[in-house]
C-alpha positions, 0 to 999 in steps of 0.5 A: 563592182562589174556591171550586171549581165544584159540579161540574167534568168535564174530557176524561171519554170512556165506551165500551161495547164499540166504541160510544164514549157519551161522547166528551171531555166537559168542562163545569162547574156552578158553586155556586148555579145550576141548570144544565140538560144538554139532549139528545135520548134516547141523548145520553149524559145517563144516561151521565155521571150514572152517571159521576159517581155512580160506578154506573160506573168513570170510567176517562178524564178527570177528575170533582170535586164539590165539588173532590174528585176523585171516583177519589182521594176518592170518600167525599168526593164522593159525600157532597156529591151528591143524586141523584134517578134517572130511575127510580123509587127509592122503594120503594112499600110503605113509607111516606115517612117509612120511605123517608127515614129508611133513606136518612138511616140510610144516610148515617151519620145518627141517628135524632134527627138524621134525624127532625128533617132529615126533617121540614124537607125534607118542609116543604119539599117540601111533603109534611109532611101526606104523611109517613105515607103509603104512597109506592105511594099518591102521585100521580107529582108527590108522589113526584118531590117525595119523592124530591127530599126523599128525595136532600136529607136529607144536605144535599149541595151538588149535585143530580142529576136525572137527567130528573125530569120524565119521565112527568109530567102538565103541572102535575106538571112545572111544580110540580117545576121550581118547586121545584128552582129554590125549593130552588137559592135558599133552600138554595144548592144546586147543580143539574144538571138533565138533560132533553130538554124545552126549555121547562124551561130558562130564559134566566139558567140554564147550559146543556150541550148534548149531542148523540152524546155531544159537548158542542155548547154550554156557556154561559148558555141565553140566549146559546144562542138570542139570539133567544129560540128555543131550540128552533131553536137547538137544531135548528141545533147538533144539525143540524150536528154530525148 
C-alpha cells in the first residue's frame, strides 16, 4: 500500500457568523514536495492553517496529517506538524537557543536530546554562530529562519508556513524560500507554503489556488500556466470566479 499524503483536506467548509471563509475545500500535499497555497489576502489561507493546526474547531469535512485524522487523533497529528505562523512567535527577549529549547521542552523532549536537536537545526538554518543571541537583536530574514528551526526541532513530517515571507526585504525572502526548499530535499519534509507572492512558486511545485474561500485550481504550478505566466493565469481563474 502507498503512504498516505502529507496532508489531506477533503469538503472542509468554515464559517464566521453568516460569512462562509471557507467553502468545501479539498486538496492534498503529497510526501517530499512543497506545495504552494496561493491566494490574495482574505482568500481563506489563515483560515485553513488555524483549521489544521486546530486553533479552530474543524467541525465539517475531514483533516489527516500523516493519515491521522486530526478530530479522532489530534496528539498524533499535531506531532507530525511544524508551524511557522504568519506572526512573529519568537519571544524577542530571550535568546534563540532559550527560545528552542522551551519549544523542545514543549514537545516532551530532554534537555540532552534538545540540545543536540537544537544545534543540527540552527546548522541547518544557518544560525548556529547566532544561538546565544537575543531574537530581539536578529535581522527579520535571521528570525524567519530561527522560526524555521524553532517549528523543526521535533522532526515533524510537514511544514506550515503560513506567509513566511511577509515583510521581508528581497534578499531576505529568496534566502528563505532557498532554504524550505534545502530542508523539503535534504529532510524529506513536507510543505504547504501559503502566499500570495507568485514569483515564489516554482513550475515542478504543487499548487492550490484559493480564491473567496473555493480551491480555483489543485495541480502542478506548471500545468496552472502552460505558457509560463503564472501571473496571467492566476488573474484569469480569480477573474472568473469574481
Amino acid at each position: 500500500m502507498s503512504a498516505p499524503p502529507a496532508l489531506e483536506i477533503c469538503g472542509v467548509s468554515h464559517d464566521f457568523g453568516s460569512l462562509r471563509a471557507l467553502d468545501d475545500v479539498s486538496l492534498a500535499v503529497p510526501e517530499g514536495r512543497l506545495t504552494a497555497l496561493l491566494g490574495v489576502n482574505g482568500a481563506g489561507k489563515t483560515t485553513l492553517f488555524n483549521l489544521v493546526t486546530r486553533l479552530y474547531a474543524n467541525r465539517r469535512g475531514t483533516i489527516r496529517v500523516g493519515g491521522h485524522d486530526m478530530r479522532r487523533a489530534p496528539g498524533a497529528a499535531l506531532a507530525r506538524l511544524g508551524v511557522v505562523f504568519q506572526s512573529r512567535a519568537l519571544d524577542g527577549d530571550l535568546t534563540v537557543r532559550q527560545n528552542l529549547m522551551y519549544h523542545a521542552a514543549l514537545h516532551g523532549i530532554g534537555r540532552r536530546d534538545a540540545r543536540a536537536r537544537l544545534d543540527a537545526v540552527l546548522a541547518q538554518v544557518d544560525l548556529a554562530d547566532r544561538a546565544g543571541a537575543r531574537v530581539s537583536a536578529l535581522s527579520g530574514g535571521q528570525v524567519r529562519r530561527a522560526e524555521i528551526a524553532r517549528a523543526l526541532i521535533h522532526d515533524p513530517a510537514l511544514l506550515l508556513l503560513d506567509e513566511p515571507t511577509a515583510g521581508l526585504d528581497v534578499r531576505s525572502r529568496a534566502e528563505v524560500v532557498a532554504l524550505t526548499r534545502r530542508l523539503i530535499a535534504a529532510r524529506g519534509v513536507s510543505a504547504l507554503w501559503a502566499t500570495h507572492i507568485l514569483d515564489e512558486i516554482d513550475p515542478a511545485d504543487g499548487l492550490v489556488v484559493l480564491h473567496r474561500g473555493r480551491v480555483l485550481f489543485d495541480g502542478p504550478a506548471g500545468a496552472a500556466a502552460p505558457g509560463g505566466d503564472l501571473t496571467a493565469a492566476f488573474l484569469a481563474l480569480t477573474g472568473a470566479a469574481a
